[in-house]
C-alpha positions in Angstrom: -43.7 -23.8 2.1 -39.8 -24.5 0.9 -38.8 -22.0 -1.9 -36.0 -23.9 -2.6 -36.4 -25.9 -5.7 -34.4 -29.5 -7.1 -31.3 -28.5 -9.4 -29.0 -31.4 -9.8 -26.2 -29.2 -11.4 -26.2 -26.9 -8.1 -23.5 -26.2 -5.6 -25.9 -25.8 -3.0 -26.6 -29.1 -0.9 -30.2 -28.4 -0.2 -30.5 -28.1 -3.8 -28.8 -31.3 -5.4 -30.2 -33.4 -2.2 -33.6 -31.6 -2.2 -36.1 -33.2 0.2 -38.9 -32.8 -1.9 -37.6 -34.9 -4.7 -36.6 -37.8 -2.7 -40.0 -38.3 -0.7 -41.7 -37.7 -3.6 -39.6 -40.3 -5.3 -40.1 -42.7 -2.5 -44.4 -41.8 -2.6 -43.9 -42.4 -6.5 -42.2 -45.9 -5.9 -44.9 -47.2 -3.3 -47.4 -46.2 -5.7 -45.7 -48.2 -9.1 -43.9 -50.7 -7.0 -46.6 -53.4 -8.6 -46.9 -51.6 -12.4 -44.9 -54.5 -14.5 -45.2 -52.8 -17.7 -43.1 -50.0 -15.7 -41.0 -52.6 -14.0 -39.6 -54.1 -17.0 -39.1 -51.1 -18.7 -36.7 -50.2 -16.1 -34.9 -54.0 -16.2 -34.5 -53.5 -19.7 -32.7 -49.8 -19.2 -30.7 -51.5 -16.9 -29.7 -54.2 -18.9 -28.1 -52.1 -21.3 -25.5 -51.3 -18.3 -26.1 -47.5 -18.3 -27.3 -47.0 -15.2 -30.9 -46.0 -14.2 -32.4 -43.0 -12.5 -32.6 -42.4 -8.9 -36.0 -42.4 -9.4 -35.9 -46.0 -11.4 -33.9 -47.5 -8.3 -36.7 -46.6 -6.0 -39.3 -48.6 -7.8 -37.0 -51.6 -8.0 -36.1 -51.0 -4.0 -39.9 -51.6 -3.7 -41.3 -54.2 -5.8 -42.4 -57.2 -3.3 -42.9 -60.1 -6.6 -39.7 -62.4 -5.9 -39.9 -63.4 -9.4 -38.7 -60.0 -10.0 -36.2 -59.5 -7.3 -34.7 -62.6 -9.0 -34.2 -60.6 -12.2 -33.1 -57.8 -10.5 -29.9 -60.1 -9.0 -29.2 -61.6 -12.5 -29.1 -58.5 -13.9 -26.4 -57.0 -10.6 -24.4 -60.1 -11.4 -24.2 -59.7 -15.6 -23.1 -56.1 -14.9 -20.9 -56.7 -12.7 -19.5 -59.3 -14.8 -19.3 -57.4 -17.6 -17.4 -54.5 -16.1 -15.5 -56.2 -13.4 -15.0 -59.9 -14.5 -14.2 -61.9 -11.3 -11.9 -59.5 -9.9 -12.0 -58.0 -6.2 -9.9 -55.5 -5.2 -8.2 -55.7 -1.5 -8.0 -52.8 0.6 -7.3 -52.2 4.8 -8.1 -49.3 6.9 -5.3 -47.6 9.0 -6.8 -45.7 11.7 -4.6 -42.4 13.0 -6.1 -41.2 16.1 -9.4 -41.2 17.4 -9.6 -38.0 19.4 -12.6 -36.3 18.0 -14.6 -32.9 18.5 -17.7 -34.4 16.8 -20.9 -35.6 18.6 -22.3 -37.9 16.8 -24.4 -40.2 18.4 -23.5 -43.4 16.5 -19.8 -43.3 16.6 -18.0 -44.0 20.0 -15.3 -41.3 18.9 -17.7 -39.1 19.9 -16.6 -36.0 21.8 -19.1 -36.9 25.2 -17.4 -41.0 25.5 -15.3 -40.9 28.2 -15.0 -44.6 28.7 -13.0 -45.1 25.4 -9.2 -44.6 25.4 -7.7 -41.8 23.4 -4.6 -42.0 21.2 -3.1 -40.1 18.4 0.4 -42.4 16.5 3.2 -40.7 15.9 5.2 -41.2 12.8 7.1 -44.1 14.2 4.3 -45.6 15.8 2.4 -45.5 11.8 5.9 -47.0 10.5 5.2 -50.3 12.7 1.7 -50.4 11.2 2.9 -49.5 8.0 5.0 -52.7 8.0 2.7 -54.9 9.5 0.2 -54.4 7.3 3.1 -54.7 4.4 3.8 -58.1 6.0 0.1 -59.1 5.7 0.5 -58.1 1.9 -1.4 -55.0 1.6 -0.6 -52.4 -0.9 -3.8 -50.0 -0.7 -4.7 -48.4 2.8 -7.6 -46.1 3.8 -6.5 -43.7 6.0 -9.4 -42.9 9.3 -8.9 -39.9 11.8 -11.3 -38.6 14.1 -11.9 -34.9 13.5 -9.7 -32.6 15.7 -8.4 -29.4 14.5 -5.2 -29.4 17.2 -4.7 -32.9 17.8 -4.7 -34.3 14.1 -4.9 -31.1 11.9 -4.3 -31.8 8.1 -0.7 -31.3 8.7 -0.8 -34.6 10.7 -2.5 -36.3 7.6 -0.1 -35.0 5.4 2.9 -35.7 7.0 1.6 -39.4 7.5 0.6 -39.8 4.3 4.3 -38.8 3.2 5.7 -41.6 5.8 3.5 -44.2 4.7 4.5 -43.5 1.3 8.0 -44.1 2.0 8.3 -47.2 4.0 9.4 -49.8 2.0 9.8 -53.3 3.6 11.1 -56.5 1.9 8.8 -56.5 -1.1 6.5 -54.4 0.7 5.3 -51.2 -0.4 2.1 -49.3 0.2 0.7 -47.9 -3.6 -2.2 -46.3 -2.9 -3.4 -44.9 -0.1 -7.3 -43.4 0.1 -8.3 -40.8 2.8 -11.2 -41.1 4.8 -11.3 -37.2 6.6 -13.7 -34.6 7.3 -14.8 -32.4 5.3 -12.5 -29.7 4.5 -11.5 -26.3 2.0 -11.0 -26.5 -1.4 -7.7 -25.4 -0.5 -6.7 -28.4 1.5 -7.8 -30.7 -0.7 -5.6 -29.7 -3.0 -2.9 -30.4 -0.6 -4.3 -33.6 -0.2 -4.2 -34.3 -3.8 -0.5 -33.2 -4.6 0.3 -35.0 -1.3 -0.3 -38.2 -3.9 -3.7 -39.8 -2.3 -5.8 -42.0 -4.5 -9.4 -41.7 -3.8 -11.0 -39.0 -1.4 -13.5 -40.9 0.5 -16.6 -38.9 3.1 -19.7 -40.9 4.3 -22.9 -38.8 4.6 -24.1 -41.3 6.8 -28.0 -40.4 6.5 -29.0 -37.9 3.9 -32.4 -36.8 5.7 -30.9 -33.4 6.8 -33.7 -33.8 10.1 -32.6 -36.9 11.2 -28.5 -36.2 10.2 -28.6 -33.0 12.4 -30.4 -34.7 15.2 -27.8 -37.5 14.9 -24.5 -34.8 14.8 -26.1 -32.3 17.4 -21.9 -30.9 18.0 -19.0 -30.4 16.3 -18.6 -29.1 12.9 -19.7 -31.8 11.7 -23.3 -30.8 12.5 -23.0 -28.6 9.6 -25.2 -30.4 7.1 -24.7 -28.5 4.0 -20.7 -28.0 4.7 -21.0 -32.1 5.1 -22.8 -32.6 1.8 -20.8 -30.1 -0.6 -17.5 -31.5 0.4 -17.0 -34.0 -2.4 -17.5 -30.6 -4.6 -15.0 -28.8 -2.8 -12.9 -31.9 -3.1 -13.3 -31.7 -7.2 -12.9 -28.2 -7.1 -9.2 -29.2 -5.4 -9.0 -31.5 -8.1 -9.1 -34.4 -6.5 -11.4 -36.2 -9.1 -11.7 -40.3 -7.9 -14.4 -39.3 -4.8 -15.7 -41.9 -2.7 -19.4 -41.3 -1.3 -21.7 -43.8 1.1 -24.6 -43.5 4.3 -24.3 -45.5 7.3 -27.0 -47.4 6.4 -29.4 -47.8 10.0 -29.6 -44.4 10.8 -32.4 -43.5 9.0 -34.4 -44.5 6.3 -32.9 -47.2 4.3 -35.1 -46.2 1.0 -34.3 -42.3 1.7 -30.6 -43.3 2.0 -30.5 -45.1 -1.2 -32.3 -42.4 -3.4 -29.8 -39.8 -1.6 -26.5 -41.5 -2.8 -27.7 -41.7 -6.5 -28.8 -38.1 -6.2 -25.6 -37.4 -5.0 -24.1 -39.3 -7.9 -26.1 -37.7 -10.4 -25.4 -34.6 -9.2 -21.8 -35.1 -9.4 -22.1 -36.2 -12.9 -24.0 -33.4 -13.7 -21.8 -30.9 -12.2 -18.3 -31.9 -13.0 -18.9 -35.1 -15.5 -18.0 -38.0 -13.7 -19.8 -39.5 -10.9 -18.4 -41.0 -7.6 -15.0 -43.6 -8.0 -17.1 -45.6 -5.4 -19.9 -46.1 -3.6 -19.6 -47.7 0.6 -22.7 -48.9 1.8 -21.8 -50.1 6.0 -24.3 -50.7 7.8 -24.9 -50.1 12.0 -22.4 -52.1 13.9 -22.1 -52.5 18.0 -19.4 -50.5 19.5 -18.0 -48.8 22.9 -20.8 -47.3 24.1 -23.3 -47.9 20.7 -26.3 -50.4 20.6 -27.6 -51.2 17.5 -30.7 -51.7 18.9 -31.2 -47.8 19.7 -31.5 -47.6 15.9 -35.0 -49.3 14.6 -34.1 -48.3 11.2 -31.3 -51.3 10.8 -31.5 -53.4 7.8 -31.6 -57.3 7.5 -29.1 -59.0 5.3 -32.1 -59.7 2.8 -32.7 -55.7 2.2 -29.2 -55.0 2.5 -28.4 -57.6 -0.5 -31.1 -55.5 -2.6 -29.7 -52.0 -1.6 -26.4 -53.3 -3.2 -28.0 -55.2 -6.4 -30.0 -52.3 -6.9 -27.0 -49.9 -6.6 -25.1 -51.8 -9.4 -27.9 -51.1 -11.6 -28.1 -47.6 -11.0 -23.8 -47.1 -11.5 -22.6 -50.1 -13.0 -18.9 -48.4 -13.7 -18.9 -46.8 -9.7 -17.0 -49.3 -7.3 -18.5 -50.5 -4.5 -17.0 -51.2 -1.3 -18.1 -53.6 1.5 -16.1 -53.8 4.8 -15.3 -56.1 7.9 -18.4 -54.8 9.5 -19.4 -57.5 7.5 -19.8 -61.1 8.7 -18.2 -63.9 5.9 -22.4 -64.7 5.1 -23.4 -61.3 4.4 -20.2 -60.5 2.3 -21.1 -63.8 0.1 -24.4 -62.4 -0.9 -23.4 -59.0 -1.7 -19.9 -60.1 -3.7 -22.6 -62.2 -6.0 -24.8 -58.9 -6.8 -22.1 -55.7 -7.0 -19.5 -55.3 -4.5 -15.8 -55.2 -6.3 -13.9 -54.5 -3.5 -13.0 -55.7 0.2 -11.1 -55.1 3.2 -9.1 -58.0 5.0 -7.5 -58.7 8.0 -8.7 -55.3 9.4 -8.4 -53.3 12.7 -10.5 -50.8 13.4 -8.7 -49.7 16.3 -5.4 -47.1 16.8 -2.6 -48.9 16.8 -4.5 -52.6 15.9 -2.2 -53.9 13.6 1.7 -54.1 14.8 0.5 -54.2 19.0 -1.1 -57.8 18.5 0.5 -58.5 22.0 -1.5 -56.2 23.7 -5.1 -56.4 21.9 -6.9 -56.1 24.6 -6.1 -52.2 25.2 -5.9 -51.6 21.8 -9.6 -53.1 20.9 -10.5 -51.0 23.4 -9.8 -48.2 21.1 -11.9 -49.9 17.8 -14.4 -47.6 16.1 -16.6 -50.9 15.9 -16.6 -54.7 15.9 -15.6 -56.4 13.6 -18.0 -59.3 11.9 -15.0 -61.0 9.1 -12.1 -61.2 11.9 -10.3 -63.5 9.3 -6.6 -63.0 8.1 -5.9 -61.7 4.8 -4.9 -65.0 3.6 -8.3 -66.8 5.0 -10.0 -64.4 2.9 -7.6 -64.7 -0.3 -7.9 -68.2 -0.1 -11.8 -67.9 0.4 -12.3 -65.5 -2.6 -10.5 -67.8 -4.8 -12.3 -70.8 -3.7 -15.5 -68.7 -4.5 -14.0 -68.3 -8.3 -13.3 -64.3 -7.8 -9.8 -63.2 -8.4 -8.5 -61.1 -5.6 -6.1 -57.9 -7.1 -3.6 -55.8 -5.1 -3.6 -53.9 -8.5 -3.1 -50.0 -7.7 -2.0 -49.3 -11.5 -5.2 -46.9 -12.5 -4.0 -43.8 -10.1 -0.3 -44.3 -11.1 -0.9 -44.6 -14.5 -3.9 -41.7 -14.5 -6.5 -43.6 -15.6 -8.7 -41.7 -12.9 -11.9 -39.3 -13.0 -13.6 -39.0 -16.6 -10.4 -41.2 -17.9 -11.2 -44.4 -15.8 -15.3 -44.2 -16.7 -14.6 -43.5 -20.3 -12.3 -46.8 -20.6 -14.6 -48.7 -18.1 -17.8 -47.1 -20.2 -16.0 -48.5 -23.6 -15.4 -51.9 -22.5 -11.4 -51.6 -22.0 -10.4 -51.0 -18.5 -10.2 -54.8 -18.6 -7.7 -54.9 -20.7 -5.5 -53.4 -17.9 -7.4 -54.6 -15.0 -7.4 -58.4 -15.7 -4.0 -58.9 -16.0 -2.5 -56.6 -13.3 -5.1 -58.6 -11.0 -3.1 -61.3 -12.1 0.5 -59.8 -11.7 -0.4 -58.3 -8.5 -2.0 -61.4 -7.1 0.9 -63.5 -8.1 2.9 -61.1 -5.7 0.9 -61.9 -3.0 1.4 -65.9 -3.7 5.3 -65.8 -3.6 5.8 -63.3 -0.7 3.2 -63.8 2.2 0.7 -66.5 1.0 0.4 -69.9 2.9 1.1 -72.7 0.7 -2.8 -73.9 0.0 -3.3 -70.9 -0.9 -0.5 -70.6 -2.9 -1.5 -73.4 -4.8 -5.2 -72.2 -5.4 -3.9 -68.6 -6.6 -1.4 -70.2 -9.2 -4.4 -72.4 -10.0 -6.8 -69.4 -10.4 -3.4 -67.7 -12.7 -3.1 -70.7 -15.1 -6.6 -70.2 -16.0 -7.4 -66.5 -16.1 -4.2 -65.8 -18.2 -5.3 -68.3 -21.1 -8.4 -66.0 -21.2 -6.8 -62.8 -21.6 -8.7 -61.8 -24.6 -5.3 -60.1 -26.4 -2.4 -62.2 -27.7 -0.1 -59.0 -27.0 -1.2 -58.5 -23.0 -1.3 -62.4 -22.5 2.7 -62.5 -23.7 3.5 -60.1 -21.9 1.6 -60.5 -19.0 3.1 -64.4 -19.0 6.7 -63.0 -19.4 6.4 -60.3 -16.2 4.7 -63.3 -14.5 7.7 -65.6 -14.9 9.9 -62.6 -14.1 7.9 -62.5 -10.4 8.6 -65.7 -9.5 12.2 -64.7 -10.2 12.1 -62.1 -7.6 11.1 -58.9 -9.8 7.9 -56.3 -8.3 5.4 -54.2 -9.6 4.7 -54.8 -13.6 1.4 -52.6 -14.7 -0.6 -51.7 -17.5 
């Protein structure tokens, strides 16, 4: 029998993500999933918009009355209201290389594929993606390597990071740009950090250590416990906007959930702020991956609860939802928690300035992509859906990150800067790269939001930097 006992303020990953607790959570949730004095205690609790237990969440996960599931949506979509008005932010990846040491079973990167073709940009090379995805209208990247200690080393990160930094193109610029690595020292994060990244993003992918290690059988990245106390090692750095998520279809959707709260919790507990975001992708075909050789996959139905149920549980944590995602599936979750999407993505090396030779370079992709639409389908489609999309990168430039952005987002007045740089940012976007319908909807969308700015000061102002846009001047912020 286990010694090891559930401590949600420990360093030690079998401690914080203790095995125990979450199948006893999960027996605890099957057993109250019909007990509606319970259930509404919990809707209330989450009403109030702060947050809910992991052990709350797992109830609600289970509860079978539709009635209920019902409330539990309304409640996802208030919050999210409340917090994020109609705003979504707009991100793309930008993939590096995809030579990889790993084995992971589920990833065609993996070390054993020898069907997929391996390729590493050099600076030059992430300068034409750079500008192509400037030319798009991008101003926030998420940078994805495959783990390899010789062939991209952190050096190789750094030294992109500084060249994507410093490409500016027409009105193009790249703000913000997150990285999605492996898990590294404490010491490397903090070159990470002073090399001016925003948020520090690692997926756990499953958090059943028996089922992650049978998944990641090579590589360091079989190293459970090194895996799972990275985003401490990344505070430690001081790196304080993390980014945590599972791949969820690898294991246990339920287990998964109650994982990534306890991970959140623990963070909170440990160092006072929880994750700056929450991912939650989901299986996807690829080179050499069926989805089908996972029965654990989830149906859009489940997946819309695991992200309504997540916005109860963090209502101030972001949550992301990528191209994995068909336009359908992206609807339903956008309407119950997600704040922020990709667009126009590759997920291959090299995807974004080779369009004249796609066929090799999908070749490389990490997986399919579901929402193959342009940026400006999916601006245009956001507005027409009533959301506001933002380019805003303001809250890392201006500091507002860690226990700073959850204190103003937990008092009501991150919104105060968030609405209107949406607005500034997406008014960008309409005079350099839009098409003109949508164009017309964005200015549309801009007329109304800015009469609803709740301060006469920030609607002035906002109005004068707007009018100073169309004349040509970049980048206003709160």
């Amino acid at each position: 029998m286990s010694t090891i006992e559930y401590n949600p303020k420990s360093p030690h990953a079998a401690e914080f993500i203790h095995d125990g607790e979450i199948r006893s959570t999960l027996e605890y949730a099957r057993q109250m999933r019909n007990d509606r004095e319970l259930i509404e205690e919990i809707l209330l609790k989450a009403e109030e918009g702060k947050g809910i237990s992991h052990r709350e969440a797992a109830v609600l996960i289970e509860v079978e009355d539709k009635e209920v599931e019902e409330r539990i949506y309304a409640i996802a979509r208030k919050l999210k209201e409340r917090i994020y008005g109609n705003r979504i932010v707009m991100f793309a990846p930008l993939y590096l290389s995809n030579h990889c040491v790993n084995g992971c079973v589920y990833c065609p990167y993996h070390a054993q594929n020898r069907t997929i073709p391996r390729r590493k940009l050099t600076q030059e090379e992430i300068r034409r993606e750079v500008i192509a995805l400037q030319d798009m209208g991008h101003k926030r990247l998420a940078l994805e390597t495959g783990e390899h200690p010789k062939l991209s080393p952190i050096e190789y990160v750094l030294e992109s990071i500084d060249t994507i930094y410093s490409i500016k193109h027409k009105n193009g610029a790249i703000r913000r740009v997150n990285v999605n690595i492996a898990a590294t020292t404490v010491e490397n994060y903090t070159r990470l950090k002073d090399a001016g990244i925003g948020t520090y993003i690692l997926f756990e992918e499953t958090y059943d250590r028996e089922a992650y290690e049978k998944l990641h059988p090579t590589g360091p990245k079989s190293d459970w416990a090194y895996h799972t106390e990275a985003m401490d090692r990344a505070m430690e750095g001081g790196i304080d906007d993390v980014g945590i998520g599972a791949l969820f279809g690898l294991s246990n959707y339920r287990y998964d959930l109650v994982g990534i709260l306890m991970h959140a919790e623990h963070l909170e507990a440990r160092f006072g702020v929880g994750p700056h975001t929450i991912s939650v992708p989901r299986i996807r075909p690829a080179d050499d991956i069926d989805p089908k050789d996972f029965p654990d996959a989830v149906t859009d139905d489940v997946f819309r609860r695991i992200v309504a149920v997540l916005r109860l549980a963090v209502p101030y944590t972001g949550m992301i939802v990528s191209t994995r995602e068909s336009k359908r599936s992206r609807e339903l979750v956008l309407d119950v928690g997600v704040s922020q999407l990709s667009g126009g993505s590759r997920t291959s090396v090299g995807g974004y300035a080779d369009e004249q030779d796609m066929e090799n370079v999908e070749d490389s992709a990490q997986f399919d992509i579901s929402d193959d639409r342009t940026l400006d389908e999916i601006v245009g489609w956001l507005l027409e859906l009533g959301y506001v999309p933002s380019f805003c990168t303001a809250c890392y430039r201006e500091g507002r990150t860690g226990d700073r952005f959850m204190s103003l987002a937990k008092r009501g007045l991150i919104g105060d800067c968030c609405a209107p740089n949406a607005l500034m940012t997406l008014a960008e976007y309409l005079e350099d790269y839009a098409s003109p319908n949508v164009k017309l909807l964005g200015k549309n969308m801009i007329a109304r939001q800015t009469q609803i700015i709740p301060s006469e000061k920030i609607r002035r102002i906002t109005l004068k930097n707007l009018e100073e846009i169309i004349n040509g001047k970049r980048d206003f912020r709160f």
